[in-house]
PLY file of the C-alpha trace (Angstrom):
ply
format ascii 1.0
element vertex 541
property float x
property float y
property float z
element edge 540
property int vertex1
property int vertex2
end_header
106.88 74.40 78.18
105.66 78.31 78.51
102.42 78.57 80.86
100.17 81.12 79.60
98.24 83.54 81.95
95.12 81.58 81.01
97.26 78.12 82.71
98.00 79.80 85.79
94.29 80.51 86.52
93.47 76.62 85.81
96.59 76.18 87.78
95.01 77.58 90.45
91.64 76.75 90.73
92.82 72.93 90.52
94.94 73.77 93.65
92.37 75.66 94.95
90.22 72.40 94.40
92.39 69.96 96.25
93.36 71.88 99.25
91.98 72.98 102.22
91.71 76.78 102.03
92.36 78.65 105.04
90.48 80.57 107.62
89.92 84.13 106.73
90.75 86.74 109.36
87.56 88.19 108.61
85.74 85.08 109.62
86.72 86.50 113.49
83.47 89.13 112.81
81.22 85.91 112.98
82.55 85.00 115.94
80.53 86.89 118.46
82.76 90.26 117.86
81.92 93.34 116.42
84.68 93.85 114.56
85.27 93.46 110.86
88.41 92.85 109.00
87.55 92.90 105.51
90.14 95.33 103.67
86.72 95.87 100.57
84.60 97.30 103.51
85.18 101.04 104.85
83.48 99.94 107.90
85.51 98.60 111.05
88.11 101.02 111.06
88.76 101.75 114.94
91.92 100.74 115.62
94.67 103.63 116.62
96.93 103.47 114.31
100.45 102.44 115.99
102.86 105.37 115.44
106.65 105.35 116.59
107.68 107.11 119.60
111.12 107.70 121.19
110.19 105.27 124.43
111.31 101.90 123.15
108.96 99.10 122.33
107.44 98.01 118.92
109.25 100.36 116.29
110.18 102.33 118.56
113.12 105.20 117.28
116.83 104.02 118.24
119.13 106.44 117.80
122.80 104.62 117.99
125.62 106.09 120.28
128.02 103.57 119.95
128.21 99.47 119.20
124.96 98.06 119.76
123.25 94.23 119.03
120.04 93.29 117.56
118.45 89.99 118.96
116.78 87.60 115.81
114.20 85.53 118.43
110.35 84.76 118.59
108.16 86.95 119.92
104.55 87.79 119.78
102.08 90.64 119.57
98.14 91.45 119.88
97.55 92.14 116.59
93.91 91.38 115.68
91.32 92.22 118.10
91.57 89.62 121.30
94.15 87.69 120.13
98.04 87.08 120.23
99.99 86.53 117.27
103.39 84.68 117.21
106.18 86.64 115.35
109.70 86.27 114.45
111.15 89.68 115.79
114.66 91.59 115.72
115.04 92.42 119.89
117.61 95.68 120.86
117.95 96.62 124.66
119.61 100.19 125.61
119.77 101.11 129.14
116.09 100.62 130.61
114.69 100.89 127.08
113.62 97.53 125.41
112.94 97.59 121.15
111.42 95.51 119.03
111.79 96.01 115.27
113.60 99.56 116.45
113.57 102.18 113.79
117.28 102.94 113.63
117.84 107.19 113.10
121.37 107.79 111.62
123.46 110.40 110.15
125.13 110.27 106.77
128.52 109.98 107.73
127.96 107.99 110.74
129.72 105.07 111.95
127.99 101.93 113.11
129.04 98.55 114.45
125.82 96.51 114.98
126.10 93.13 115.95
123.83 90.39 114.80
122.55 87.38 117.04
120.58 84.55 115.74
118.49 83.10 118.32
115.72 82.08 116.05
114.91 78.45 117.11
116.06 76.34 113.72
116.62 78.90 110.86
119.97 80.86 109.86
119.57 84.27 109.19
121.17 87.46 108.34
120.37 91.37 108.16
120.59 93.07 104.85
120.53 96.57 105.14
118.46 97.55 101.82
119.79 100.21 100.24
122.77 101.38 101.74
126.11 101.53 99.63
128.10 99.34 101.95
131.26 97.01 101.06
129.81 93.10 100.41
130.89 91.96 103.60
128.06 94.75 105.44
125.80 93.81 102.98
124.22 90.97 104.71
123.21 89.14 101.58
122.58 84.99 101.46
126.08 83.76 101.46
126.45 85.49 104.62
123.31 83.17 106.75
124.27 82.40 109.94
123.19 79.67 111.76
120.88 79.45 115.22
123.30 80.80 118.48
125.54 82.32 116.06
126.94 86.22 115.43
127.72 88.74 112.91
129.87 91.53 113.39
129.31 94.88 111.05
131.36 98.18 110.92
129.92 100.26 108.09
130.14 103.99 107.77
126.41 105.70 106.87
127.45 107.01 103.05
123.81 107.14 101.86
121.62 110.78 101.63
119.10 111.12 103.69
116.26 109.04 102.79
113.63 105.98 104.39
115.90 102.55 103.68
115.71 99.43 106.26
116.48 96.02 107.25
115.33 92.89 106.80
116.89 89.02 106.81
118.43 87.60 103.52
118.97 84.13 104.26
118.46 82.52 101.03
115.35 79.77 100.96
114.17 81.77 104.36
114.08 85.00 103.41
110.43 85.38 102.72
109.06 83.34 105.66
111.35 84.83 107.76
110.50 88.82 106.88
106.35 88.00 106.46
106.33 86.83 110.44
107.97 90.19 111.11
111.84 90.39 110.84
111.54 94.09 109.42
112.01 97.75 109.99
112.82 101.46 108.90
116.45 103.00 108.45
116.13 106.44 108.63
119.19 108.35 107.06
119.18 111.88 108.01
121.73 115.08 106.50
121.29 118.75 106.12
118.60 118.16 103.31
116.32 116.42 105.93
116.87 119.08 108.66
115.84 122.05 106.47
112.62 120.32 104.76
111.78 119.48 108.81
112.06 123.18 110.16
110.76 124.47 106.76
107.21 122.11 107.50
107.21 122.19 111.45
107.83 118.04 110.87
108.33 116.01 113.95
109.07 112.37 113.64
106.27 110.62 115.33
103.52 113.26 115.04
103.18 114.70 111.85
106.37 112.31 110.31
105.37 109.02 110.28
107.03 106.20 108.75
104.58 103.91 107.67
104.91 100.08 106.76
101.90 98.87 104.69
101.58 94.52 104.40
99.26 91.42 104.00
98.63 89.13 106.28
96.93 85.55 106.56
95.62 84.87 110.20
94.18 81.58 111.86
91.19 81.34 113.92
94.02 82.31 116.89
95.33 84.63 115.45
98.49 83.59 114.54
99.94 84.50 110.97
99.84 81.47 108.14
102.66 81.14 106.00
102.62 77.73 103.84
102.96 78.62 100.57
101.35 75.92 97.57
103.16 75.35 94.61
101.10 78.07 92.97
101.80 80.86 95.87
105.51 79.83 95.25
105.23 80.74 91.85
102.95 83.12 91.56
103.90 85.45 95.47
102.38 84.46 98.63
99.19 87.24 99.28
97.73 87.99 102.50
93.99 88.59 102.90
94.20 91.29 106.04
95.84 94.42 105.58
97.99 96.00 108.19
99.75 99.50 108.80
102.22 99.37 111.16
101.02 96.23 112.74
97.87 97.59 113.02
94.12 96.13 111.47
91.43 98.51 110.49
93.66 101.71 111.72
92.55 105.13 111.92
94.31 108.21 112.63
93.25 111.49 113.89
94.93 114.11 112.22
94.70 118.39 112.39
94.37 120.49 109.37
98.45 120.96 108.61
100.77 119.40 106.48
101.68 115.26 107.07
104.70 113.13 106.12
104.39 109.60 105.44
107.29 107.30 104.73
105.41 104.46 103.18
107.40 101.26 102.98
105.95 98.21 101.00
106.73 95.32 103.25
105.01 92.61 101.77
105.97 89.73 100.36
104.32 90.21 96.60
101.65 92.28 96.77
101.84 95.82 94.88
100.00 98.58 95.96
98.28 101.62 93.98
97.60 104.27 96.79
95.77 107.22 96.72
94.07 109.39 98.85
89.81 109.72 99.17
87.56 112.58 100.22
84.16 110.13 99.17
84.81 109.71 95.61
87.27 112.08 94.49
91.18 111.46 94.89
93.25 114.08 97.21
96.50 115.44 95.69
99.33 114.81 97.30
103.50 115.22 96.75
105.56 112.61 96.39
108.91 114.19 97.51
110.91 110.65 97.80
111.50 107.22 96.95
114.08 104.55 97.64
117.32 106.74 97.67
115.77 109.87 99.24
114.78 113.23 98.17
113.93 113.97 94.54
114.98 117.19 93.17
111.38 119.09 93.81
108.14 117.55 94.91
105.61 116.02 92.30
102.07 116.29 92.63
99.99 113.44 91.67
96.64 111.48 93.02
97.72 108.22 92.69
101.01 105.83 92.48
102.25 102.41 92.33
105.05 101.24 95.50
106.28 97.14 94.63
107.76 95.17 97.32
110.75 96.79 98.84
109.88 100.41 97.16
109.73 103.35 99.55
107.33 106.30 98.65
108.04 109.99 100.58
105.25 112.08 100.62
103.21 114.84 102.15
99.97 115.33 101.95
98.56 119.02 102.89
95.24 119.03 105.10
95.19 122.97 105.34
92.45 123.43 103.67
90.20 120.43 105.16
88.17 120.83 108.04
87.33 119.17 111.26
84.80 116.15 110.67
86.19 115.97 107.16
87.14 111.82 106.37
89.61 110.80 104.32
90.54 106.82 103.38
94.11 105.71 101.82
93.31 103.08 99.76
94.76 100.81 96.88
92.90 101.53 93.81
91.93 98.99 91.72
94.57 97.70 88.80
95.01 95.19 86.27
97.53 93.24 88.00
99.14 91.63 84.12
99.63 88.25 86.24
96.15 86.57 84.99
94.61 87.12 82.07
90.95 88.02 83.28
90.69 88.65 86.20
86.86 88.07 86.32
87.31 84.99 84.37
84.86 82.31 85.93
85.98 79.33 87.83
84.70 75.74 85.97
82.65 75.42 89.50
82.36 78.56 91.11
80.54 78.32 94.66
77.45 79.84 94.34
77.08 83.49 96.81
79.90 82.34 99.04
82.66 85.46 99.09
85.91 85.27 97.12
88.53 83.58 99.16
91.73 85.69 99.73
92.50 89.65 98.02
93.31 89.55 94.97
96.33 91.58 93.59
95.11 94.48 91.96
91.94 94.28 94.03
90.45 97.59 95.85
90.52 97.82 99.62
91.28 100.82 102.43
94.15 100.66 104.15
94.20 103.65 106.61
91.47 106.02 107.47
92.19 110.04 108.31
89.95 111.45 110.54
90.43 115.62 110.06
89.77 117.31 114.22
90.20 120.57 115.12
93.63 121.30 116.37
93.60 121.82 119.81
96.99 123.94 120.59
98.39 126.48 118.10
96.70 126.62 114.38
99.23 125.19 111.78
100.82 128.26 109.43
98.41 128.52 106.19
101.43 130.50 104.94
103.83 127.60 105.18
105.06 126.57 101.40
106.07 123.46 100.35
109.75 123.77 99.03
110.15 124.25 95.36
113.48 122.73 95.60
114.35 119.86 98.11
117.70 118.44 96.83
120.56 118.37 93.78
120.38 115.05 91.67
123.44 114.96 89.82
122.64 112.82 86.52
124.83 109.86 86.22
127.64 110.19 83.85
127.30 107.75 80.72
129.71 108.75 78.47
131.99 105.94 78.93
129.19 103.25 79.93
128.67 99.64 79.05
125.69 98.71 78.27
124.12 94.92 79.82
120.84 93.56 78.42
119.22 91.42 81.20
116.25 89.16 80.48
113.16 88.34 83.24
111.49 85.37 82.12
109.74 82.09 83.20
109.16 78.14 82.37
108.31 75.16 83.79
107.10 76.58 86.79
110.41 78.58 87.64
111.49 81.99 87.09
114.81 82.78 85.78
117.59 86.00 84.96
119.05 85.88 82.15
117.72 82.37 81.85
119.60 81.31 85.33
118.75 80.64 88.56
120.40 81.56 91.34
123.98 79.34 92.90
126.48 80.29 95.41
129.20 79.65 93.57
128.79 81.09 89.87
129.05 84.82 89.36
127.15 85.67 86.04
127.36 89.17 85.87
131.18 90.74 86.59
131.49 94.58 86.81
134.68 96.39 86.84
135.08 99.07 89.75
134.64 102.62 88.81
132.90 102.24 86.05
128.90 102.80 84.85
126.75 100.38 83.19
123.43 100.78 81.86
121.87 97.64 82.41
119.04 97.33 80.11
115.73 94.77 81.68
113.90 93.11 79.28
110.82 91.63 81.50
108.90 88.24 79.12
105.05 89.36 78.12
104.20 85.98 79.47
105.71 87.30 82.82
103.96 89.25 86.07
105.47 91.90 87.72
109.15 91.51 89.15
110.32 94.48 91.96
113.76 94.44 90.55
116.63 95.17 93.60
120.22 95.83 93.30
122.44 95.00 96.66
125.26 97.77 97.62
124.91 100.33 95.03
121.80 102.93 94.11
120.89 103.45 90.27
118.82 106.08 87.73
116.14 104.91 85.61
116.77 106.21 82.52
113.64 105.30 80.44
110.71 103.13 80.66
109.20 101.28 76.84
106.85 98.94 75.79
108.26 96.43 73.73
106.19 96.11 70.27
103.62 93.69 70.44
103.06 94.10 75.02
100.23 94.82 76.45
99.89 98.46 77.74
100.62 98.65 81.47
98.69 100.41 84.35
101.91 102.48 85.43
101.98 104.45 81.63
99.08 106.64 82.18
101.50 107.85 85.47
104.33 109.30 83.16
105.92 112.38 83.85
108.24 112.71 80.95
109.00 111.59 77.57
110.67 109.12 78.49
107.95 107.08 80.17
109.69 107.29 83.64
106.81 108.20 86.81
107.50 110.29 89.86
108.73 107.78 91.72
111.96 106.54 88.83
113.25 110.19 89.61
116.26 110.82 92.09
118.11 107.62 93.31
116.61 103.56 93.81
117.30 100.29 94.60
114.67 98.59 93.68
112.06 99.22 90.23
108.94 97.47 89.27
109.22 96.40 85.63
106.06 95.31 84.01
105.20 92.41 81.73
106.24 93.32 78.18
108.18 96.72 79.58
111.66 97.55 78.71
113.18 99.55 81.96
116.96 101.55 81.36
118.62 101.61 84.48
122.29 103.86 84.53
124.50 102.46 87.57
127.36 103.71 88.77
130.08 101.27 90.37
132.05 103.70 91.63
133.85 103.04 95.25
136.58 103.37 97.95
135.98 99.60 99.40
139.22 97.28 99.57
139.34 94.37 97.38
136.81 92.59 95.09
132.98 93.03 96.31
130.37 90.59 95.76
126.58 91.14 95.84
123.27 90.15 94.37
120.48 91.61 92.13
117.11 89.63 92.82
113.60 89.81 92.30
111.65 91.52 95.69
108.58 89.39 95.44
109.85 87.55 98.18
108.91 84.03 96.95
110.10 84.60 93.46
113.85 85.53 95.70
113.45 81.99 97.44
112.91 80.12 94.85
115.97 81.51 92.94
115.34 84.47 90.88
118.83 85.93 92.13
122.11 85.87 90.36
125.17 87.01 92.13
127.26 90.12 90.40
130.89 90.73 91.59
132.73 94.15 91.44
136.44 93.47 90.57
0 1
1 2
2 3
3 4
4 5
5 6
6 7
7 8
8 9
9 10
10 11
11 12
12 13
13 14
14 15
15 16
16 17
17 18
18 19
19 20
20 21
21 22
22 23
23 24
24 25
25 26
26 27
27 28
28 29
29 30
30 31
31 32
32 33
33 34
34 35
35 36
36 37
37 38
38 39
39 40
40 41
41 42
42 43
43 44
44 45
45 46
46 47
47 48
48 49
49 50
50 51
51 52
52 53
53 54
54 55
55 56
56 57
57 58
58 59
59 60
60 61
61 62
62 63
63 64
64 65
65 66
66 67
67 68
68 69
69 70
70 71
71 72
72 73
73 74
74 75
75 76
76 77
77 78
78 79
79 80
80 81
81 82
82 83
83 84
84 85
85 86
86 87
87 88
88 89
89 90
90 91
91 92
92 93
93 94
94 95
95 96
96 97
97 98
98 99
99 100
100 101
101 102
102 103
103 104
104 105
105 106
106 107
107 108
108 109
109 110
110 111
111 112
112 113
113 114
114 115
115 116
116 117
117 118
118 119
119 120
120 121
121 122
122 123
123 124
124 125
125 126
126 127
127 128
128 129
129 130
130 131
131 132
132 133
133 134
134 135
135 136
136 137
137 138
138 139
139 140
140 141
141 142
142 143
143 144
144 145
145 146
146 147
147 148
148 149
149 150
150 151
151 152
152 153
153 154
154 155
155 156
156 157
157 158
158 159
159 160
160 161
161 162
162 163
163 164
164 165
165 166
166 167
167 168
168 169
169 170
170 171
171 172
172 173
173 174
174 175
175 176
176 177
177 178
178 179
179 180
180 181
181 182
182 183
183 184
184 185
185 186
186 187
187 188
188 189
189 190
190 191
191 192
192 193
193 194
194 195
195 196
196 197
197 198
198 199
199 200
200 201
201 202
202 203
203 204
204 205
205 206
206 207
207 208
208 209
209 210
210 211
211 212
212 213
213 214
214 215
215 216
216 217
217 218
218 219
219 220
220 221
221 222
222 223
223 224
224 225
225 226
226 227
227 228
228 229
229 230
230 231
231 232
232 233
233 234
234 235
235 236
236 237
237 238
238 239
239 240
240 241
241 242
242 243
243 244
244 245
245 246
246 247
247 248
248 249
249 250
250 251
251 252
252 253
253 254
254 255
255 256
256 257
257 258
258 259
259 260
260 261
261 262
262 263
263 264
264 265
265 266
266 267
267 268
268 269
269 270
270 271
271 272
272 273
273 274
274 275
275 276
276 277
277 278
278 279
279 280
280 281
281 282
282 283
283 284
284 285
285 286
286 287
287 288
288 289
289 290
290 291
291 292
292 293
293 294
294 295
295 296
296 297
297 298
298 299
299 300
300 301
301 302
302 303
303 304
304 305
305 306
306 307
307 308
308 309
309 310
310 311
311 312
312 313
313 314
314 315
315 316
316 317
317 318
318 319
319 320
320 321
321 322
322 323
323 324
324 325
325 326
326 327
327 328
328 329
329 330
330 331
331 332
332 333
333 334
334 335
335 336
336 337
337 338
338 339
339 340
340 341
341 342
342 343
343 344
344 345
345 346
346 347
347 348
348 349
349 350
350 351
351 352
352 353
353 354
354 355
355 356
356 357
357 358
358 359
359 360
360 361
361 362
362 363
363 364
364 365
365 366
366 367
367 368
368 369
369 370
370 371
371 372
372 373
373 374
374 375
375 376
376 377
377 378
378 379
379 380
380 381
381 382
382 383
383 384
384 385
385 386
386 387
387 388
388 389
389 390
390 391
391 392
392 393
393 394
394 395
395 396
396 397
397 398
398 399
399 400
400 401
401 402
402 403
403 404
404 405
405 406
406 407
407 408
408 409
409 410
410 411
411 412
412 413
413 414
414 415
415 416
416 417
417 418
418 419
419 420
420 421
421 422
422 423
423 424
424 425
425 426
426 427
427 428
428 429
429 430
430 431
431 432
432 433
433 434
434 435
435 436
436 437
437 438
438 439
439 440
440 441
441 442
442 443
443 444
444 445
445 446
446 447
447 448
448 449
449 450
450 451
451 452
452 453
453 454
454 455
455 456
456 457
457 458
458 459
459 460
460 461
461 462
462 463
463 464
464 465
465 466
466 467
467 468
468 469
469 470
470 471
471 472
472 473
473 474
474 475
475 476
476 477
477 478
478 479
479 480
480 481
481 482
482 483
483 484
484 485
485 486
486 487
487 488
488 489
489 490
490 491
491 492
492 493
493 494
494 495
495 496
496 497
497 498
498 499
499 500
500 501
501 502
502 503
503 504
504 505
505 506
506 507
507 508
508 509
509 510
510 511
511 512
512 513
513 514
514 515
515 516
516 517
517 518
518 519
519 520
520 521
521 522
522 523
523 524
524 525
525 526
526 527
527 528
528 529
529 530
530 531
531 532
532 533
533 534
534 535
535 536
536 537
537 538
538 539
539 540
């Protein structure tokens, strides 16, 4: 039996009726702080925002030298104002430096032979490095879990461009608890593309380059992060109510009238963001200059853009001509979300002047607030350009392609590819080495969203379509070209949202040097949807 978006609401609000709902983080205001947590109110935000340095600790930049090992364990952290918060965290140690979560800074072309240990108290685990064209063995995907006390040995040479990728676990059934209580970080690639935009802008990683992980969170009244899913939140993606940038709640950061670099990663679980920039009312441009698989060919100026779970979003944003006192507020802009129906539809009961529980997708909330100071050392170059060119993307080659028609859909309370679910042992989809495919994803109109991700190789999107008789989605009013595609399908990715009722072309190439038949898999990045087995395993033979 087909559930309509009309059943999932009464799905939920029956749920919603016969469980105990949990403890907003915001409910901490009430408890004799001054702080306030809600995402919906500009107010609150006084928190310095947590940027990377080269010192060690949280996200701190590792630059490998030779074979190193990264520590799976518990840990915790002050995230919300007085209080510690238990995490799951990756632990490195170099010399007198101590990591956690490092941001590892490589070179294309470099050779690395991390070492995995699982000291996590019960679970198995396993890093998957997402993004990077590596044999199936350094892939790190489920069949690959180890358990607790255990080690995994990988030797992979960097062949990705330069571009924001990272690492997260993959064990399969654990893989979203696991990465929402903070097994996560950057992988920054770096090659002769990255070193000329950096001199070209005066960029320094840290100050005026920041990577920047945006997620939801669900805290207790201690603080600690909640993470038990209903049989709705399975279904449905698991949403967090507090919104955090680089670990941090209600962050601010003070910034100087020059150019800024922001490597946004989505690292939540399900929710999708639509971010833009605010001066008051009216949206800041900005470039988007990357995504998933590094540069784009030129920078693309928009106001606004949509980043799934697992995307990565490049961009600068130029402050040259703001000035000192000036106040600016990333925030997600409001969006029909295509996973309800109405998403002001009443409740049968509703309780009367009592706040909505939880965020909503598609809801509107501030995530990061710019504060514009006067620069107190020498005045940024107004003459500075940003490059007209920042990298070659070589179209793939389709003459000889195959093309693959692959089907998201859902019943019974289950979500399925290609009308399958995901099991060790059977290989649907079997791809013969050195060739391309066009793999053409059909996602149900009585879907949601899906974050579509491909393990080991990097694709094109070719074209994005309605299929007759869909609903329109919020992305098409974002095209850049006839062919329906936004700024942020150009260049190379790993991983593309595809809307209810939306047809998305993707041209891969399968092309590679690696001995011996590969496996891999091609999931859905809402992190539940993953667990609950919308994966199939593809082999390349």
């Amino acid at each position: 039996m087909k559930l309509s978006r009309r059943d999932f609401i009464k799905l939920g609000a029956l749920t919603a009726a016969t469980a105990v709902l949990p403890t907003r983080a915001w409910a901490l205001m009430d408890n004799g702080g001054d702080f306030n947590l809600d995402p919906r109110d500009p107010g609150g935000f006084s928190s310095p925002l947590f940027k990377p340095g080269f010192n060690g600790g949280l996200l701190g930049f590792f630059e490998p030298r030779g074979p190193f090992m990264i520590n799976a364990t518990q840990g915790s952290a002050n995230i919300l104002p007085g209080k510690e918060s238990d995490l799951l965290i990756y632990q490195l140690a170099d010399g007198a430096k101590g990591y956690i979560n490092p941001i590892l800074k490589v070179k294309k072309g470099q050779r690395l032979n991390p070492v995995l240990k699982n000291s996590l108290s019960q679970q198995a685990t396993i890093i998957h490095w997402h993004g990077l064209i590596v044999d199936g063995k350094n892939d790190g995907g489920p069949a690959d879990g180890i358990s607790s006390g255990e080690t995994y040995q990988y030797d992979f040479t960097v062949r990705n461009r330069a571009g924001t990728y990272w690492y997260h676990p993959h064990p399969f059934g654990f893989t979203s608890e696991q990465a929402y209580k903070g097994l996560a970080s950057f992988f920054l690639v770096e090659d002769d593309d990255e070193i000329r935009l950096r001199r070209s802008l005066g960029l320094k990683l840290g100050e005026n380059d920041i990577p920047l992980v945006i997620q939801d969170k669900r805290f207790d009244e201690m603080g600690n992060l909640m993470y038990e899913p209903d049989e709705n939140e399975w279904f449905m993606g698991f949403l967090g109510d507090t919104i955090l940038a680089n670990l941090t709640v209600k962050p601010y950061l003070n910034v100087i009238p020059q150019v800024y670099r922001f490597r946004v990663l989505n690292g939540s679980n399900a929710r999708i963001y639509r971010l833009a920039f605010l001066k008051g009312a009216e949206k800041a441009a900005y470039y988007i200059i990357g995504n998933d698989g590094g540069f784009l060919d030129k920078p693309y100026r928009t106001n606004e853009a949509f980043i799934a779970p697992g995307e990565r979003m490049d961009i600068l944003l130029d402050l040259r001509n703001f000035r000192p006192g000036d106040e600016l507020f990333l925030k997600s802009l409001p969006f029909d979300p295509m996973d309800n129906e109405e998403m002001t539809e009443p409740m049968a009961e509703p309780m009367a002047a009592e706040p909505s529980m939880g965020l909503d997708n598609g809801e509107e909330f501030y995530i990061l607030k710019l504060n514009v100071k006067k620069s107190t050392g020498c005045q940024p170059s107004h003459h500075q350009r940003i490059p007209g060119v920042l990298s070659c993307i070589v179209p793939t080659d389709m003459s000889d392609a195959m093309m693959r028609e692959i089907t998201l859909s859902q019943a019974d309370m289950q979500w399925f590819i290609n009308g399958q679910k995901f099991d060790f042992n059977q290989f649907p989809i079997e791809v013969s080495r050195n060739t391309v495919e066009i793999w053409d994803i059909m996602n149900d109109m009585m879907s949601m969203p899906h974050p579509m991700h491909i393990h080991g190789f990097q694709f094109q999107v070719l074209e994005r379509m309605v299929m007759e008789g869909a609903m329109e989605n919020p992305g098409m009013d974002l095209a850049v070209d006839e062919m329906g595609r936004l700024p942020t399908d150009l260049g190379w990715k790993d991983t593309v949202l595809i809307w209810p009722g939306e047809k998305v072309k993707i041209a891969i190439d399968f092309s590679h040097n690696f001995q011996g038949e590969q496996r891999y898999v091609f999931h859905c990045h809402n992190l539940e949807h993953e667990d609950m087995g919308m994966m199939v395993n593809y082999r390349v033979a």
